[in-house]
N, C-alpha and C positions, 0 to 999 in steps of 0.2 A: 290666344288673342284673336279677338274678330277685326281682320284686315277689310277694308274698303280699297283702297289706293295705293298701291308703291310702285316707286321709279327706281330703275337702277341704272344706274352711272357706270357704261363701260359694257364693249360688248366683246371682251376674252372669254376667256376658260370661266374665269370666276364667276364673271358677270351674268352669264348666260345661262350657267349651272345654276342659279340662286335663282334665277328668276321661274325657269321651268319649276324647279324644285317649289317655289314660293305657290307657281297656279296650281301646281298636284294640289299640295296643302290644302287651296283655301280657291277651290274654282270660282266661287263667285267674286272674286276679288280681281280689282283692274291691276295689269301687272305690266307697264310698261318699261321699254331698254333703250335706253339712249345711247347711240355709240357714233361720235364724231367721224369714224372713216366709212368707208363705203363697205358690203359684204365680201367682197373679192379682193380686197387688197387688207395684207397681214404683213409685217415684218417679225423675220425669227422663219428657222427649219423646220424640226423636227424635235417633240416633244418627247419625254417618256414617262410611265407610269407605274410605279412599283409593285410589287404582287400587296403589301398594306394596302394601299391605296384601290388598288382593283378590289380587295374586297371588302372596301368602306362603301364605294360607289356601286358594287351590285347590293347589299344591303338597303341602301338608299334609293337605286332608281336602274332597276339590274337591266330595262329597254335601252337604255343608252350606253351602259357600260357594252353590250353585248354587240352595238354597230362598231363601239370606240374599239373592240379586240378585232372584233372583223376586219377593220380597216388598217391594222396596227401589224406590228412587224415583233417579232419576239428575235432575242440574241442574245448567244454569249458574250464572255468579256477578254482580254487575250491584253499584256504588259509585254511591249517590246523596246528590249534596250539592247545596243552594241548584237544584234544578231539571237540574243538571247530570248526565249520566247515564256511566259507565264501563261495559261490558259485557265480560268473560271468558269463552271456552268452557270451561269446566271440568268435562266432562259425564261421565268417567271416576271422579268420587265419589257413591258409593252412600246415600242417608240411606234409613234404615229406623226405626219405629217403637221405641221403646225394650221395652215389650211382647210388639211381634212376633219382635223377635232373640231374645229370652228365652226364645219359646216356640218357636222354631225349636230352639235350641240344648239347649232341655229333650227334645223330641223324637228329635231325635239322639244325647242323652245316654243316654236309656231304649232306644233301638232300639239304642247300642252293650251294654247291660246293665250298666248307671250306676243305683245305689240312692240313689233322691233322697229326702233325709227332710228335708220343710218345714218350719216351724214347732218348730225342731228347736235351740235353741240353745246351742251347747257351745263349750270351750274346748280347747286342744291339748294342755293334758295330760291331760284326763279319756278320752283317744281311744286305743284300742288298732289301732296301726296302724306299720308302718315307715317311710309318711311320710306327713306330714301337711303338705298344700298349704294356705297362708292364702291365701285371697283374698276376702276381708273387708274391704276397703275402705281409704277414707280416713284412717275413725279406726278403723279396724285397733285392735280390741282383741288380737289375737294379738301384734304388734309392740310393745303398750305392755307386756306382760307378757314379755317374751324380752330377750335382748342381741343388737339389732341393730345398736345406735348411732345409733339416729334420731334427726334433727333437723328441725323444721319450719320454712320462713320464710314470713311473711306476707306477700303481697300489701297497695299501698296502695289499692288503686281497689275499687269497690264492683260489684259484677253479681248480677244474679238471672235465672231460669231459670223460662221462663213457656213457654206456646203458645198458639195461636189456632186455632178450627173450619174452615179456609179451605186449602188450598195455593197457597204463591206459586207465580210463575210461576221463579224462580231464588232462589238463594241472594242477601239483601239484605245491604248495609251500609251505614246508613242515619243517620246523624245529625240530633237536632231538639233547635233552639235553645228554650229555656224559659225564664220568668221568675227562674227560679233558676239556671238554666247550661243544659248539654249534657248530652242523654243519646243514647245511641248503640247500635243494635240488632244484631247477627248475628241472621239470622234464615234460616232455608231451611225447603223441603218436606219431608216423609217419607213421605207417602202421599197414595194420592189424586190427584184434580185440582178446582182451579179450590173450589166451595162446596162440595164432598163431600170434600172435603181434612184432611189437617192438618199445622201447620206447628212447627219450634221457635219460640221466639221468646225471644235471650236478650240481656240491658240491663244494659248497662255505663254508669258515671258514678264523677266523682270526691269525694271526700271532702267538700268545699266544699259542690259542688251537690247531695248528697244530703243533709247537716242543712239549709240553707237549705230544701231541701223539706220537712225533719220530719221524711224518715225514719229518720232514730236514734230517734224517740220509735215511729215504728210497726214498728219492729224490734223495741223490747223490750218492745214490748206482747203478743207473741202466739209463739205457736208453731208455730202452723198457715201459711196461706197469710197473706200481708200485701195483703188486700184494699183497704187504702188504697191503698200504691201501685199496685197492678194497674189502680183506676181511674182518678188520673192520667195512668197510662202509656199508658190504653187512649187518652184523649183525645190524650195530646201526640203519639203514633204513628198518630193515627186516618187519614192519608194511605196510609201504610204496611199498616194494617189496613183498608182498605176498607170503614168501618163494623162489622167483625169485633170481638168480642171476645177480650180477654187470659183464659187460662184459665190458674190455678194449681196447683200440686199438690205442695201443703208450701213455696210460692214463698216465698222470705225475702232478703233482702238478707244478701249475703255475704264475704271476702273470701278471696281465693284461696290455699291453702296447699299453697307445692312442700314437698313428702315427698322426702326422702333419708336412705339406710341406708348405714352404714359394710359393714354386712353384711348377707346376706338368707337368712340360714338361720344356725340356732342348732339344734343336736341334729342331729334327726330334723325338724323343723320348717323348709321353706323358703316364704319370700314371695311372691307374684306381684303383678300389675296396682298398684293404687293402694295395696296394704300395702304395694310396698316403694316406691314410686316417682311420681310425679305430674308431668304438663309441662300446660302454661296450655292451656287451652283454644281459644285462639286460634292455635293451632299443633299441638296435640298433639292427641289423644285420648285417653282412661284406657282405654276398649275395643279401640281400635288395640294400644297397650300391652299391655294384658291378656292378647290371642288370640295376639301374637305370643311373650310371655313361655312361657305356654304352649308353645307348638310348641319354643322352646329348653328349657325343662324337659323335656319327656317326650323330646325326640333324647339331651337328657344320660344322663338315667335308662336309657334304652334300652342308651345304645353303653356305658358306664362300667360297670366291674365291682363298683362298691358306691357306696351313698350319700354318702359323702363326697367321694370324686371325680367323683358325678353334679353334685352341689350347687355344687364348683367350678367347671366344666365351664360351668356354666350361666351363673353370674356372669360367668363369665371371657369367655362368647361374648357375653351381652348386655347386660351394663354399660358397653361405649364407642358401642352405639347409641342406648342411655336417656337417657347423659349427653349424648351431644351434642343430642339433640330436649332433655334439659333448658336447656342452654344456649340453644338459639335459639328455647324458649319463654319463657327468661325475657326474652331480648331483646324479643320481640315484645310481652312483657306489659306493660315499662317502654315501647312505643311508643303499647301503646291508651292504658296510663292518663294518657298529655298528649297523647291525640289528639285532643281538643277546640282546640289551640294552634296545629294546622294548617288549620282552614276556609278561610282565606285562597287557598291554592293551586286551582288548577283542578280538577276533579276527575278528568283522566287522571294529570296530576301525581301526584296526592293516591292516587292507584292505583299509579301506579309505587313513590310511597314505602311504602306498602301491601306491597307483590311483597318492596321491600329491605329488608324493615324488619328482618329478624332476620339477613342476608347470605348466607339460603341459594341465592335466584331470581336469577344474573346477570340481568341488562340485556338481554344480547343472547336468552339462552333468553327469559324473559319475550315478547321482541317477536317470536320463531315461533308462541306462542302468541293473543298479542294484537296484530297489528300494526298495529291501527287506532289503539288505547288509545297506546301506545308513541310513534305517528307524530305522534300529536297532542301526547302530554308533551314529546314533542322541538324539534318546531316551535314551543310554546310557551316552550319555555328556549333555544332556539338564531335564532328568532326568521326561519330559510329554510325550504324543503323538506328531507324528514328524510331520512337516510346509507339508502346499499344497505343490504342485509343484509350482519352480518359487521365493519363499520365504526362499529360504534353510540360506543364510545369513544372513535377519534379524534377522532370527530367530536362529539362534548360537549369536550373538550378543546381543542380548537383555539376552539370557540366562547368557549369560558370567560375572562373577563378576566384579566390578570398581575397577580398579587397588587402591593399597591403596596409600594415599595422599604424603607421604613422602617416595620416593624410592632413592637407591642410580643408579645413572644413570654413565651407563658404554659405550663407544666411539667404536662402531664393526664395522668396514668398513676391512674387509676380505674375501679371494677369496675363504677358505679353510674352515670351524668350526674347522676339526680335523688338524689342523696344527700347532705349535709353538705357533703362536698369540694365536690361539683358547685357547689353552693349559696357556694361562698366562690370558688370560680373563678370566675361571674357576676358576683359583686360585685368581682371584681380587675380584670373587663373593661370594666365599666358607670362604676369611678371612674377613669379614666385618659379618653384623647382617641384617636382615629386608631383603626386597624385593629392587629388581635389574628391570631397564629398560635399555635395549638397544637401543642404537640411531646409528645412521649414515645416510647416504646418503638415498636418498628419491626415488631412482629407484628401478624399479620393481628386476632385481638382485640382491642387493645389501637386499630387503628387503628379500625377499626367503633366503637369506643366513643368515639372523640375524637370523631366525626364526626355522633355524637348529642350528644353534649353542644356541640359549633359550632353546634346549632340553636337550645339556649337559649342562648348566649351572645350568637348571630346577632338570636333577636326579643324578648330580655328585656333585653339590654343596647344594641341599639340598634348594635351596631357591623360592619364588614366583619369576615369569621371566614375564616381558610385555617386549613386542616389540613395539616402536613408530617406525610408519606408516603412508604412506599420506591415505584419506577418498579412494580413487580410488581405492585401494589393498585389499578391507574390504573384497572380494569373497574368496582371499590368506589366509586372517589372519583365514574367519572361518574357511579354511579347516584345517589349523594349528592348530589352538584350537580343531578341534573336535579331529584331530590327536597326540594328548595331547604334541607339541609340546612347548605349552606357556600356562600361569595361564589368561593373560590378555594381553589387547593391550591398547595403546596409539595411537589416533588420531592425527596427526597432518597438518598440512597445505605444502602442496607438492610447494616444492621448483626448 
């Protein structure tokens, strides 16, 4: 397509990557970026970037990936509960400065001959241009003003988004017991070392534990940073922070909202990054998203002879990778928010269930990566010395008890464990006697989901929980059993 004029909306990750990318494309074409705040002011820490992702964007535009590594900080990952310690090499993800990407990608925006006007706030139809790229966010005023068919759903767990003057040594996962419950930190590097460092630092907690602490009342007190909680947190993490403190910036207690669009372009107006799209943080990125949106827009725009089969083109190539990271963020999202219900386990275990939690990581990859983590969760559920490589399954399997002969069997075909349904299956398990099987549908989602909800049924009702299953899934169910998710499984014949 022969581009004259576009505007883009938003001067992030997304924004900025589309727009450079768009001048390479098509230099004679005017490429201006409208971003409402100023260049120097950003909210948000420390971003990362996954080795996928790293090698989408040196593909795409390898000058920029190569300042973003320069500038970026690589780290392992390291699970600490009750003193116990899980360590991961994971040293293939890049965290860089939320700042510093900005200002990388603003530099390569202008050296492509990108017209950045900050402080600049407009809307897409006020814009003379033949396309006009949103990437304006979350709350995307572009997207409330068009027909995309947007719908949002809430998250129920509470998280906030702080950092600390210090760099850890790896990316933490850090749970700490409080007078009011469990709060629980992701937290990694992005610059720096050691006291001349600095880190993210982002706390998650559930609904319960957060009013019992007040902060519903220091939520709606302020606008600004919620320095209440930042100084609780700083003390109940003070292990974690080494005497360090929590630094905010605009910190507020939040809950998480997935973004999904029936459609991502209306006119001459197409979406990118968090306007059209959002996966949990605990799995996704909005920046990963964003850069890579990007690089499918401007290949569409490129090879497509007009805007409306650029527009489809683009949807069409990146709407079954969006949905599925949507999907196995929401998985991951319903595992932190009752990750307080698993302390009990060890904490390789509590790693491995960690890896399975959304059913992207088999078992067996997992343990080329971690085989120490792995060797340990296994000897710990299998109770000998752990399988070669390659055998990780028969060998949970064989270990595994025979479900017992006479169970009462209960009907889970649910999109949700922690929802209503989930909530009246518990209570069908908890007033009967003996051991429960769950059945339903014989697809791989459908069985991932039973096998979270066997885990409330397993420690809220008190009872032995199998999961039938077709023979295909047997890699699923061991990671579940070693993740003490079920007592036992049931074979059955995939329908």
């Amino acid at each position: 397509m022969d581009l004259h004029r576009v505007a883009v909306l938003g001067g992030g990750p997304g924004g900025l990557y589309a727009a450079r990318l768009l001048k390479l494309a098509n230099p004679g074409c005017e490429v201006v970026l409208h971003e409402q705040g100023e260049p120097d002011t950003t909210f948000g820490f420390g971003v990362g970037l996954a080795a996928g992702t790293q090698r989408k964007l040196e593909a795409a535009d390898p000058d920029t990936l190569r300042e973003i590594v320069a500038a970026g900080l690589r780290h392992d990952m390291t699970m600490t509960v009750d003193g116990g310690i899980a360590r991961v090499r994971n040293d293939r993800l890049v965290g860089i400065a939320r700042t510093e990407l900005l200002a990388v990608l603003q530099r390569h925006a202008e050296k492509a001959g990108v017209d950045l006007r900050f402080g600049d706030r407009r809307a897409a139809a006020d814009l003379d241009a033949e396309v006009v790229v949103a990437a304006d966010g979350v709350g995307s005023a572009t997207r409330e003003a068009g027909d995309f068919g947007a719908s949002i759903d809430v998250g129920r767990g509470l998280y906030l988004w702080c950092g600390t003057d210090f760099a850890l040594d790896d990316a933490v996962f850090a749970p700490v017991r409080t007078e009011h419950g469990v709060f629980v930190t992701h937290a990694y590097p992005y610059s720096g070392a050691g006291a001349t460092g600095t880190s993210t630092f982002l706390i998650e907690t559930d609904e319960a534990t957060w009013r019992r602490a007040g902060f519903d009342a220091t939520t709606d007190a302020t606008d600004a940073s919620d320095d209440t909680s930042l100084r609780y947190l700083q003390d109940a993490f003070a292990g974690t922070l080494r005497g360090h403190r929590l630094i905010g910036n605009r910190t507020r207690w939040l809950r998480f909202r997935t973004v999904r669009c029936d459609r991502w372009s209306d006119g001459r107006t197409v979406l990118l990054g968090d306007a059209a799209h959002t996966a949990h943080f605990s799995i996704g990125s909005g920046t990963k998203l964003a850069m890579e949106d990007a690089i499918g827009l401007v290949d569409a725009l490129r090879e497509e002879p007009d805007r409306a089969a650029a527009f489809a083109r683009y949807e069409r190539v990146r709407r079954p990778s969006v949905e599925r990271l949507q999907e196995l963020a929401r998985r991951s999202r319903l595992w932190w928010e009752s990750f307080p219900d698993r302390l009990d386990l060890p904490v390789e275990r509590l790693m491995v269930a960690y890896m399975s939690r959304a059913g992207n990581v088999p078992l067996e990859r997992f343990a080329s990566t971690a085989p120490d983590v792995v060797a340990a969760a296994l000897t710990q559920y299998g109770g000998d010395g752990p399988p070669p490589a390659g055998a990780i399954t028969d060998w949970v399997l064989d270990r595994t008890r025979p479900a017992p002969a006479a169970m009462r069997e209960l009907h889970a075909d649910l999109d949700d464990p922690w929802s209503p349904e989930g909530d009246a299956i518990v209570a069908r398990a908890a007033a009967g006697t003996g051991a429960v099987v769950l059945t339903g549908a014989a697809d791989r989602p459908a069985v991932l989901t039973r096998t979270d909800l066997a885990e409330r049924v397993r420690r809220e009702a008190g009872v032995q929980v199998a999961v039938a299953a077709p023979a295909a899934l047997r890699d699923d169910l061991a990671a579940a059993l070693v993740s003490g998710r079920m007592d036992h499984i049931v074979l059955t014949e995939e329908r």
